[in-house]
N, C-alpha and C positions, 0 to 999 in steps of 0.2 A: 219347447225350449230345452227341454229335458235331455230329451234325446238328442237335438243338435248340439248340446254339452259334452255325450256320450264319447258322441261320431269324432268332435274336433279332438277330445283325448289322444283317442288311436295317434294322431300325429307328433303326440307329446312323448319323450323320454322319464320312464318312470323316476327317473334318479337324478340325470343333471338338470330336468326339465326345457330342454332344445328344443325345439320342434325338425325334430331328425328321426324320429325312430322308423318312421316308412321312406322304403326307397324302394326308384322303380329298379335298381338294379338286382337286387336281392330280398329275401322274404325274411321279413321282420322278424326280433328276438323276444319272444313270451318273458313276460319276467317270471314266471311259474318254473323255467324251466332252471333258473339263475336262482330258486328261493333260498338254498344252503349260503351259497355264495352270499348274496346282499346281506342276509341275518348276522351273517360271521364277522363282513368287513365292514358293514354300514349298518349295522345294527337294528333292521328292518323288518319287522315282521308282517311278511304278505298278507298273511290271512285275515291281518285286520282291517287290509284296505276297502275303501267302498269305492263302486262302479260308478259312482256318477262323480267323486273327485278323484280319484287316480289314475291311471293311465295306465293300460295291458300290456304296457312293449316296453321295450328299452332300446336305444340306440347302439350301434356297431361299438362304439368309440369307447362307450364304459363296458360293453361286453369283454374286449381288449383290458381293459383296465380290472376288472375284477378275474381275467384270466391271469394278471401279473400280480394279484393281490393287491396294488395298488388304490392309496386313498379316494375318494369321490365324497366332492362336496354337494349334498341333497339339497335337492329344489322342494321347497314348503309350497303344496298346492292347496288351495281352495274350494269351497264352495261353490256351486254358480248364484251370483246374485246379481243373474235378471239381465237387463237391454243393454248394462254397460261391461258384461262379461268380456274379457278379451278373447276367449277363446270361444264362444257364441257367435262374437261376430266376426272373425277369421275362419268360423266353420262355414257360414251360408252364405251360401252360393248369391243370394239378392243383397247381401253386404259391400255398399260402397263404401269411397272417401268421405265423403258426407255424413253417410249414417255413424261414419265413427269419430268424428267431426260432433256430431251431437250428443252419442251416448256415452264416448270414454273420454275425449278431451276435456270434458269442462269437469267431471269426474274428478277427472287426475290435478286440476289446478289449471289446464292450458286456458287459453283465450286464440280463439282464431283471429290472422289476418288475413286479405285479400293479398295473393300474389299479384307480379308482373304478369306473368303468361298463362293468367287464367289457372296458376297450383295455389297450393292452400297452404300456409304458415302457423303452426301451432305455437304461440308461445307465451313461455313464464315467465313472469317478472320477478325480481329477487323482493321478499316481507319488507316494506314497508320503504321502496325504494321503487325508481324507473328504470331501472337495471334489468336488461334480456337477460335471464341469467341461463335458461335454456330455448331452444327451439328448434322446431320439424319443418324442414319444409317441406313439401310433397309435389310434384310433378304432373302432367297429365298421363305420363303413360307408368305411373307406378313408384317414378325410381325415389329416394330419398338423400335427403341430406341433413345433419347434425352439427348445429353448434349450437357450444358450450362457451357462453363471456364472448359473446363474438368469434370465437377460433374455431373453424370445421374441423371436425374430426375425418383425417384425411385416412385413418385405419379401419373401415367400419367392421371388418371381420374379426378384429379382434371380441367386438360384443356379442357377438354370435347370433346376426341376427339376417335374419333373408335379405336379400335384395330388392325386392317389391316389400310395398308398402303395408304394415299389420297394426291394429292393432298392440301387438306386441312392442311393435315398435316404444310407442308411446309408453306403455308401461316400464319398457326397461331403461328409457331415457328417462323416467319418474322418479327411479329407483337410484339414478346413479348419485354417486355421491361428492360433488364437486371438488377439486383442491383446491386449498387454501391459498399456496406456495409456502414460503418461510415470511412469516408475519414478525418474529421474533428477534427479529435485527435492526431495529429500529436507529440504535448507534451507530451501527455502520452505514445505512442510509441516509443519516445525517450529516456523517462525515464525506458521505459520496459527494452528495449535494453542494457541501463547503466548497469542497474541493472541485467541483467540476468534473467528477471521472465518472465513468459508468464500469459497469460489472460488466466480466469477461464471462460468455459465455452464458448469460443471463441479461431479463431487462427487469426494469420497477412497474407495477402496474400498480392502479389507483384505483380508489372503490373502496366504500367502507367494508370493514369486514367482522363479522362476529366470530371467534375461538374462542370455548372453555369461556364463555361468561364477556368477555373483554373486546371491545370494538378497536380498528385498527384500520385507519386512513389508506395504508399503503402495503403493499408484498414486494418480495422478489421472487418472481418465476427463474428455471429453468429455460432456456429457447425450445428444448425440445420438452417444453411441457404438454402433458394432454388432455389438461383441466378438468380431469377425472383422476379417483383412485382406483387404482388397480388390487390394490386389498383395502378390504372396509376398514379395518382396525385400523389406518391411517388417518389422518388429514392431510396429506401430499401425495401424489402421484410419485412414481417410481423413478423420474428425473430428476422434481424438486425435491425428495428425498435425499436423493445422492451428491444432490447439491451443498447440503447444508454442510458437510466435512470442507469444502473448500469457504462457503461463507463462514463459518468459524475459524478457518485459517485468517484468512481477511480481518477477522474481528481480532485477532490478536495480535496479526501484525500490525492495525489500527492503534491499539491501544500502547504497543510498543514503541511505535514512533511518536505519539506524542507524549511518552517518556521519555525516549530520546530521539528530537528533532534531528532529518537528513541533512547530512554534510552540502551545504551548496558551494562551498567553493570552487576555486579553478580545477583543481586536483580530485576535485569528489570521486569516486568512484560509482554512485549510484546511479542505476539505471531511469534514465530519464520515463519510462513510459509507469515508473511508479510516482513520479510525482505529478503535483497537480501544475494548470496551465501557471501561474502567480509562482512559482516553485520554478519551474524551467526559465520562465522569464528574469529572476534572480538571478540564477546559474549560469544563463547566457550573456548578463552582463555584468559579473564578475569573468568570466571568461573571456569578454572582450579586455574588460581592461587589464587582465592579466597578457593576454597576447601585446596589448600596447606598451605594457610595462616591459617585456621581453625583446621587442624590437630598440625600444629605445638604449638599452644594456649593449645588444650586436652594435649599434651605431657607436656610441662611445668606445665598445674596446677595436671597431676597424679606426677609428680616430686612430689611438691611442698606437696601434701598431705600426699604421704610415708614421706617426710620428719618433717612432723609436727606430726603423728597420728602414721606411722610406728613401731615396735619394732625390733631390732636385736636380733639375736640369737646366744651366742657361742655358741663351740664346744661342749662343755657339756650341753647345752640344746637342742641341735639340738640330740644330742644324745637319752634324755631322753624321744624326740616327738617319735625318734624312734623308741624305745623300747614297749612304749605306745601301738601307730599304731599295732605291733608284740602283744604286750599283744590282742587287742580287736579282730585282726583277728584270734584268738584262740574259744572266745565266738563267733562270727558269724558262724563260722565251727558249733559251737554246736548248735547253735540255726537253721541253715537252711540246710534240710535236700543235702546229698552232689550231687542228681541229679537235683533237683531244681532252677529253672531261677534265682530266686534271688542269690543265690550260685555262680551263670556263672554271674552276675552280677558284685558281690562286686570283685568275682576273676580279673577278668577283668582291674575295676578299679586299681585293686593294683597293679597290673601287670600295667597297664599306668601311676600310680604314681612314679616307681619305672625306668620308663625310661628316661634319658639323652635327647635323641630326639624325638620327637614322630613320625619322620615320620620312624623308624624304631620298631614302635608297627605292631602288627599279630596281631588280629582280632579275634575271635570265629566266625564262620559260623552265628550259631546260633544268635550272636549281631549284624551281619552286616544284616540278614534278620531284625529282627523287625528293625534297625534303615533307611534299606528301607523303611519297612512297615510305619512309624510314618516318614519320610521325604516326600512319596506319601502322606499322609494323610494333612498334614501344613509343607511345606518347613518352613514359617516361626515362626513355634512351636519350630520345630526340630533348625534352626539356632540359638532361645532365651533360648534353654535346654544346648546348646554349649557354647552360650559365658556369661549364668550364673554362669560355672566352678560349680553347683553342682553337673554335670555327667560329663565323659570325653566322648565325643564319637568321630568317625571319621569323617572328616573331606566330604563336599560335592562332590570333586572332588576323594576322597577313593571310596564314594558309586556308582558314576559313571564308576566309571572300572569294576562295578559288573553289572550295567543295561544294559549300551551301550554295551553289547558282539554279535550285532547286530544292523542295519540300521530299521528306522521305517519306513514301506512302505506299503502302499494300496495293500488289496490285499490278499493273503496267502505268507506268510514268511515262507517259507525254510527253513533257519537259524533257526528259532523257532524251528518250527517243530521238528527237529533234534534234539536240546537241552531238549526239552518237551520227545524225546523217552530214551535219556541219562539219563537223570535226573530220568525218572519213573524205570528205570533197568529193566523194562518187557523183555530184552534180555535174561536176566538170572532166568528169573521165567517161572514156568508151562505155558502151550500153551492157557490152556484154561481163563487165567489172561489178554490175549491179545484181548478179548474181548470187544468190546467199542461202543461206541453210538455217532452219530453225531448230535450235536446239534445246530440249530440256531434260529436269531430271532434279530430284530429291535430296535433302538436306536434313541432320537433323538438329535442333535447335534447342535452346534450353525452353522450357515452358514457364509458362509464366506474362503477366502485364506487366506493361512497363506504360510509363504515361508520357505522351510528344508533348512537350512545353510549348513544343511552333505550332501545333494544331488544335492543341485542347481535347488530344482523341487518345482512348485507351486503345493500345495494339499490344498484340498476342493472340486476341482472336482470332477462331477460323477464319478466312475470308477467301475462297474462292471465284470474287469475280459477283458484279453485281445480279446476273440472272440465277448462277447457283446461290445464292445466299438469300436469293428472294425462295427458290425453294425448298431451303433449308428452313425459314421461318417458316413456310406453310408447313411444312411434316412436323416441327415443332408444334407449331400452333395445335394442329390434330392428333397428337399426341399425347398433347397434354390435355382436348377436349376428351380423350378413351381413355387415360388414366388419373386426369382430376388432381393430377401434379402439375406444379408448374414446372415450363422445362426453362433448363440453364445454359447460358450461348456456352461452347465447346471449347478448350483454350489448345491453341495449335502447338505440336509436337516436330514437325518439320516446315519446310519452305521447300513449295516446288518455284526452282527460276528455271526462268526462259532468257533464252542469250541469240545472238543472233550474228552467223559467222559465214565470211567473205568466202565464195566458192573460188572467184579466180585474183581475189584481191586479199588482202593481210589483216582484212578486217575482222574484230573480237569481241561481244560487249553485252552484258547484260543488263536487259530494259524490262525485266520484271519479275515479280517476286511476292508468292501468292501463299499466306500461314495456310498448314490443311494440319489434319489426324490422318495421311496415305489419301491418298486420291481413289475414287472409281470413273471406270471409263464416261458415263455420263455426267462429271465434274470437269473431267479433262477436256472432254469434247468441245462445250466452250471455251476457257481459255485455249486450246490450241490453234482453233480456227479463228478466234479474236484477235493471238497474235499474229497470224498468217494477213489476215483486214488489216489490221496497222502497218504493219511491213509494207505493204502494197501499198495503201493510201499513201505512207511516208515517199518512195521513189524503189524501193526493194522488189527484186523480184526471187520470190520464196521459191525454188526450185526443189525444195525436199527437206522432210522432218529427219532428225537423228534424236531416237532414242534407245535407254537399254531395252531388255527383250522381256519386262513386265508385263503378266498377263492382261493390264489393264491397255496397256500400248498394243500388246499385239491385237485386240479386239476393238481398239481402234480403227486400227488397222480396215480389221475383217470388217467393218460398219460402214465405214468409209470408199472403200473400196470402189473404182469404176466399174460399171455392169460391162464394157465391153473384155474383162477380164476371162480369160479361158478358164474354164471348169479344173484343167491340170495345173492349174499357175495360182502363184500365191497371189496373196493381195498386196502387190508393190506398189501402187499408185492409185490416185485417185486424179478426177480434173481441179484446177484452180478455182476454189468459189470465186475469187475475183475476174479473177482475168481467165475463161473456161478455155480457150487455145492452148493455153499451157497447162502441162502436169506437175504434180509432186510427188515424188518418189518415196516410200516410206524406207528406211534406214534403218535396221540393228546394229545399235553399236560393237563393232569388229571385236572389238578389248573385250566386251561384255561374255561377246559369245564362244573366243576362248575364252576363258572362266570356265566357263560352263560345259563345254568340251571337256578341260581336262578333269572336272567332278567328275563327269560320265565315264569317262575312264578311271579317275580314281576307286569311283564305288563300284567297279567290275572286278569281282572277288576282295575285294579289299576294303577297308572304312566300315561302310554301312553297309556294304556285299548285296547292292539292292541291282544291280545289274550284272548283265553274265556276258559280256558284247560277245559276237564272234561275224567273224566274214569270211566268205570261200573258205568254209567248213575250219577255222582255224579259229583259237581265242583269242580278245585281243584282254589283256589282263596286265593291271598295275604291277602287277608280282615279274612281267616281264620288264620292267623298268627297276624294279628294286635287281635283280638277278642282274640286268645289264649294270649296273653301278656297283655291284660288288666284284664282277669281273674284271670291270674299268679297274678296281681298287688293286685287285690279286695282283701276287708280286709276279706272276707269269706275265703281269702284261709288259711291254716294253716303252710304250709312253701313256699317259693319259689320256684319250678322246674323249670325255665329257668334263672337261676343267670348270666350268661355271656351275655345277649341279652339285649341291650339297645337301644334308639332309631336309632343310628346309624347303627344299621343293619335293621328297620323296613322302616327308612325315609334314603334313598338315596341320594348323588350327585354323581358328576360325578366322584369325587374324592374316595370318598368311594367304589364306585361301582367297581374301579381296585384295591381293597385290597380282596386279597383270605380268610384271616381268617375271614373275615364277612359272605362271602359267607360258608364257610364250615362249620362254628356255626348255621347257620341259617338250614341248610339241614343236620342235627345231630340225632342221635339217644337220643338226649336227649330232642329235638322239638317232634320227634313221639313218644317218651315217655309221654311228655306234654299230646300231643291229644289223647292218650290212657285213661290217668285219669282222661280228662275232659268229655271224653265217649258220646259227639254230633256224631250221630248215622251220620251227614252232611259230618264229614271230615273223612271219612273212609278212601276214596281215596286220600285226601291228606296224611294224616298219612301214606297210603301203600309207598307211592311217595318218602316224605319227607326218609322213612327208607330205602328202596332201594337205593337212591341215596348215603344214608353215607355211608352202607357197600360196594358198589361200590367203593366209595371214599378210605375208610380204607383198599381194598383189592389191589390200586394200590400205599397204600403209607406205603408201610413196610420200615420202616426207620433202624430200628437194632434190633439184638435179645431180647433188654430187653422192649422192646415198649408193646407187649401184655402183660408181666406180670406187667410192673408198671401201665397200664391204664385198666388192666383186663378187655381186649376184646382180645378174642383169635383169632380175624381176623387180628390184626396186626401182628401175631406170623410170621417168615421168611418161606420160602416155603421150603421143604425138598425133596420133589421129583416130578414127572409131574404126581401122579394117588390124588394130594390134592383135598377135597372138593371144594375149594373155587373156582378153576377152573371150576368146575364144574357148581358151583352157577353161573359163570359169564355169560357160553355158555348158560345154559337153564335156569336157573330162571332169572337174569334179563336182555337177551335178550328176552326172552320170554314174561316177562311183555312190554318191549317195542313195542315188533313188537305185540303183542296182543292190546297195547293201540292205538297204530297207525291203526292198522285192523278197530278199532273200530269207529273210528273217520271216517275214510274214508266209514268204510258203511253208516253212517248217512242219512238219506234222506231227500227230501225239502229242502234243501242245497246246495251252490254252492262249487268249490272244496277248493275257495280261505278261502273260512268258517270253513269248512274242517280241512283244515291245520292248522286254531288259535285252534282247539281242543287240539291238542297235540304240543310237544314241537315245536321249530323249527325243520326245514330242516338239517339246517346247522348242529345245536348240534343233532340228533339224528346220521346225517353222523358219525361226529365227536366220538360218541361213540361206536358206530357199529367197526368203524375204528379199535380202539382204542382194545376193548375188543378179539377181532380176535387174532391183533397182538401180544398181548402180553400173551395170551395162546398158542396160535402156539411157538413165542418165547420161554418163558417155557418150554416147550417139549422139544422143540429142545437142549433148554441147559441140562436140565437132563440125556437126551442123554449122554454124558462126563459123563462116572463116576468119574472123578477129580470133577466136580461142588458137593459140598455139600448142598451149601443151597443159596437160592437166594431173592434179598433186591429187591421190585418191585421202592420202590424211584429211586432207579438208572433211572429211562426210565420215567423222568418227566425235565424240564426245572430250577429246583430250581437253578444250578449254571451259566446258563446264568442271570437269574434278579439278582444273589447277584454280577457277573462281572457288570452287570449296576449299580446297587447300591455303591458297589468302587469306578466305575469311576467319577459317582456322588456327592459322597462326598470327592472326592480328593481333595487337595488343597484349603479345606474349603466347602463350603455349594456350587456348581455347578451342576445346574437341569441341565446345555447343556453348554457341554465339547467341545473344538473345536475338530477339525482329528488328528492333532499334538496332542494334550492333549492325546487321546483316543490312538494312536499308543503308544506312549511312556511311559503312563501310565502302558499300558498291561503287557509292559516287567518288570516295578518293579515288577507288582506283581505276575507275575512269579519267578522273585528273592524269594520275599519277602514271596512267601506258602504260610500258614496255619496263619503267622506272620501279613497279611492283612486280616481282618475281617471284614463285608457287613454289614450292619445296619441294627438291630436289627426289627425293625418297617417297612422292606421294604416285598414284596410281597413272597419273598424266606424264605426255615427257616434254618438261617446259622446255619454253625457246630460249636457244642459246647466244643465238643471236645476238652483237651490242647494236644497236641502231646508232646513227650520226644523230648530233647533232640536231635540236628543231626547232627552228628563232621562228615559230610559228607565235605571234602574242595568245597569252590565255586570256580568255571572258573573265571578270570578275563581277560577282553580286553586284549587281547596283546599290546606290547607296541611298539611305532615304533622309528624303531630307524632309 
């Protein structure tokens, strides 16, 4: 036994007593060689130690420590005495759980129990009580766990103690010395009690308790307490310590108030979450009856005013306002023409003036959409347009049996869906009307819960769709089995919607809307292809995704992709999971990818200088755009040709830099017109660049038939059949200049490949347009195909109506950059109510339609009503 006393030493730290001092990394520290040092700083004299209680080494960690001269607090070792030695039976090799189960547990005070799964539970009961006050439990394959009053200690390296099971274990959980918490607050606990409130940041716990002589029913912990002390000299752990400055606050604000009792009147000022529940309920009904008192005041002095200021009206006056009103609505007929808003307007009114009760007015379609529309826009506009009595309009709880015809829920909405295929009547129109584009894209949102009173459901959470969220709990789940933490559901940061937009029809509408913290391509994968399944199920036939050119889309993409796709061709389609005869084209948003274009040229020599572009041996360089605009400016010149470019498109922030109309002025045919007349033989290459890229631009943003003849460029003109030039220009001329400029760059030599690639665009955006240009000529064909298709608007297969849906929701309810989920779910549906009647701002990244539409005596759905 001697000897394996000896042996299990060597393992030991002569000074903190760790069992660290051998590692297989490096060759342990002689305390012989450290003797000046220990004697000096730890007042230790080697030569008195004996071999069979001391230990020969010292670990790295105080080696360290007596290199900084720094303190070290010494481990008092022992004797061996005998079977129940800890470090006897941690040294031999034939030492099991068991054997230490009999010689050191009952030792130390424990009592064994029988585990569940066949581990073993070491534990102490508190003197003279049923109280676990400590316990081990042990494992089959070694591992351990510790609680203290019931609570695991979920830090266990703080104790310094292995991971597999030791003896040691036992001793140092023997040793520890329990917190108390703050037992000395007994006042305030009482006063908790009266009053019904609990502590903030703290809870009460029960069990008698013995301090300094005196027993004590109850404490207050700490939440993050860890039912240990971290310095002996205490009785509180290092949380309930820190505590007690605020429960003494407590105590004295205690004792103050009930020297001077809180104001409850109407007027109090005091903050309701200091008083107790008997306390607020006072408060509240003085406050009712102070509001009652206040109303009946306003009634007596509007009395008092008709009565003073009033005029009455006979019979024969009353008559002649009649008549009057009859005479003027004669001229307003004449003056506004009889299809006319203003028209459905004054009708309206006269028709509400001319009713007994108003809760027996009808409505125009047409007046309850815009009084959505401007109710989404300032509830509190629309409530001071109402009770001005210059307009009459309906009442808030009217407009709600037009919104709420449906629950607002994460996720994709059914119900929508549904309403969104009724509403558009593509039941009854041509097949090839049924056309549509799915589109999505990110939001960012306030974080935060918010709680649905119509559902009983906390929203703000992640929720991605129910098969990501079921695998979101699994990795949770085994997460928290490898770190023994419990995990906390996620709370969302943005909202990705999906919207879903008419290819040869006018149709717009978002039917879902899913909280995330950014998306990864296998979260996206399902909801994208879930909303492509409902589209189709509903009557839609999903002809192509649009989105921006995010790494997580683009490898979508590439996942996605049909195998009979050529090795040189990107991944612009895939087949229909539904309906496998037809394809879906994958789409980069046009807007996105200039952006991104003109980065690439801005950071060539300029900004961040992380690109160097050049083609046919020329550079292309921002600095020739700042030189063209100063030339523009010089008094040599003799008119202006770049009048829209001011420095805000030259000199960047971050802000500017996500507005598209900067970027697509900037890469204009009216810029490569500039460097045509300024005739520097240097920007040949840029000028090719800058022109390619606009007719690029102009060829994917055909917006309506009169676009080319009022801007007189006839690439905006609509497409009419799949043998158009401009298709043509797209596959070989400016693929061609692309993959010829990229050729170029890459053969460069004396360069590396990283060098290389700053030559020409990026990676990303040349994907992106490769992508991009594919799809939507393959697409084309394919619709011309139909001889119903006559003629085709390329805007449709861009993102403009998801940024003008952000841009709504934005400005709803007044000036809101980040809309909660609530907001954003029930938003949606007004303005689905609300069409054409809600309109996106003016100044945001999208270019809303201008369009007025007629007239729509289409009756709206209202909620039904329960009866």
């Amino acid at each position: 036994m001697a000897s394996t006393h000896v042996e299990g030493l060597r393992k030991f730290c002569r000074l903190c007593g760790l069992q660290r001092a051998l590692s297989a990394n490096r060759k342990p520290v002689e305390k012989k060689k450290k003797a000046k040092q220990i004697n000096k700083i730890c007042n230790v004299k080697l030569e008195e130690d004996a071999e069979d209680i001391h230990p020969p080494y010292i670990c790295d960690t105080c080696r360290r420590r007596l290199d900084r001269k720094a303190k070290i607090e010494l481990f008092e070792f022992q004797a061996c005495v005998g079977t129940s030695c800890s470090i006897c039976v941690d040294s031999d090799p034939n030492s099991t759980v068991e054997k230490v189960q009999e010689e050191v547990a009952v030792s130390l005070g424990f009592s064994v129990v029988a585990g569940e799964n066949d581990d073993f539970r070491f534990v102490k009961l508190r003197v003279n009580s049923d109280i676990v006050e400590r316990s081990v439990t042990v494992g089959k394959d070694g591992q351990w766990e510790v609680k203290l009053l019931g609570k695991t200690i979920a830090n266990r390296e703080c104790l310094g103690l292995p991971s597999q099971f030791t003896a040691e274990v036992l001793h140092k959980v023997a040793s520890l010395k329990l917190c108390t918490g703050n037992v000395e607050y007994g006042e305030l606990l009482k006063d908790r009690e009266e009053r019904g409130t609990s502590f903030p940041s703290g809870h009460v716990c029960e069990g008698q308790l013995t301090v300094n002589g005196k027993t004590y029913e109850k404490t207050v912990r700490h939440k993050n307490c860890v039912m240990w002390c971290e310095i002996p000299n205490r009785n509180q752990c290092n949380a309930c310590h820190m505590y007690r400055s605020d429960l003494s606050s407590m105590t004295t604000q205690m004792r103050h108030r009930k020297l001077n009792p809180f104001d409850l009147s109407a007027s109090s000022k005091v903050r309701n979450d200091l008083l107790s529940p008997s306390e607020v309920q006072i408060k509240l009904k003085n406050v009712q009856q102070a509001r009652q008192s206040e109303k009946r005041k306003r009634y007596k002095l509007q009395d008092k005013l008709l009565e003073r200021e009033g005029i009455d009206l006979d019979e024969e006056q009353a008559e002649e306002m009649k008549e009057l009103a009859e005479a003027v609505e004669g001229d307003m007929k004449e003056c506004m023409p009889e299809d006319s808003y203003q028209r459905l307007l004054w009708e309206e009114q006269l028709k509400m003036s001319k009713m007994k009760d108003a809760r027996s007015m009808r409505w125009h379609p047409a007046v309850i959409k815009w009084c959505v529309a401007l109710h989404a826009k300032s509830p509190a506009a629309y409530k001071m347009i109402r009770k001005s009595n210059f307009l009459k309009l309906p009442h808030q709880t009217t407009l709600n049996c037009y919104t709420d015809f449906t629950e607002c829920m994460e996720g994709y909405n059914l119900a929508l869906l549904d309403r969104i295929w009724k509403d558009s009547n593509l039941q009854n129109e041509k097949q090839f009307k049924r056309n549509v584009s799915l589109l999505y894209d990110e939001m960012k949102i306030k974080s935060g819960l918010v709680f649905n009173q119509r559902t009983g459901r906390m929203m703000g959470f992640v929720n991605l769709g129910s098969l990501n969220t079921e695998m979101g709990s699994f990795g949770a789940r085994m997460e928290e089995l490898d770190s023994g933490k419990p995990a906390t559901p996620e709370i969302a940061t943005h909202v990705l919607a999906f919207m879903v937009r008419g290819i040869c029809s006018p149709l717009r509408a978002a039917f879902g809307f899913f909280p995330c913290r950014g998306v990864t391509t296998s979260e996206l994968c399902w909801c994208v292809w879930e909303g492509v399944k409902l589209l189709e199920e509903t009557g839609f036939k999903v002809r192509a995704l649009v989105s921006d050119g995010a790494s997580c889309n683009r490898k979508l993409y590439r996942i996605s992709k049909s195998p009979d796709i050529g090795k040189d061709e990107p991944p612009y389609y895939c087949q229909n999971p539904v309906c496998p005869e037809r394809r879906i084209y994958f789409i980069c948003d046009p807007p996105h990818l200039m952006k991104t274009t003109r980065n690439c040229w801005e950071n060539s020599g300029f900004h961040n200088k992380t690109r160097n572009m050049m083609y046919n041996k020329l550079e292309i360089k921002w600095k020739h755009l700042l030189d063209l605009y100063d030339w523009d400016n010089s008094e040599n010149a003799t008119y202006r040709r770049l009048h829209k470019i001011t420095d805000d498109h030259l000199f960047l922030t971050s802000t500017l830099r996500m507005k598209v109309n900067l970027a697509v002025q900037v890469l204009s045919t009216t810029v490569a017109n500039a460097f045509k007349s300024k005739g520097d033989p240097l920007t040949k290459s840029t000028e090719k660049f800058v022109s390619y890229m606009d007719k690029f631009f102009d060829c994917l943003n055909v917006r309506n038939a009169r676009a080319g003849w009022r801007d007189r460029k006839l690439v905006l003109e609509p497409y009419y059949d799949s043998d158009d030039p401009r298709l043509k220009w797209l596959m070989e001329d400016f693929l061609g200049f692309l993959n010829e400029w990229e050729a170029e760059c890459l053969a460069a030599e004396n360069i590396s490949l990283q060098e290389k690639r700053k030559m020409c665009l990026s990676v990303e955006t040349l994907e992106g347009l490769r992508i991009t240009v594919f799809a939507f000529v393959a697409l084309a064909k394919e619709l011309f195909s139909d001889p119903e298709v006559d003629f085709l608007l390329s805007e449709k297969l861009n993102q403009d109506p998801v940024e003008e849906h952000f841009s709504k929701q934005r400005r709803a309810g007044g000036s809101n950059e980040a809309p909660d989920i609530s907001q954003v779910l029930h938003r949606s549906l007004q303005f689905h109510v609300a069409g054409t009647s809600a309109r996106g701002s003016t100044a945001g990244n999208s270019m809303p339609a201008t369009d007025v539409p007629g007239i729509d005596n289409t009756p709206l759905p209202r909620r039904p009503t329960k009866k």
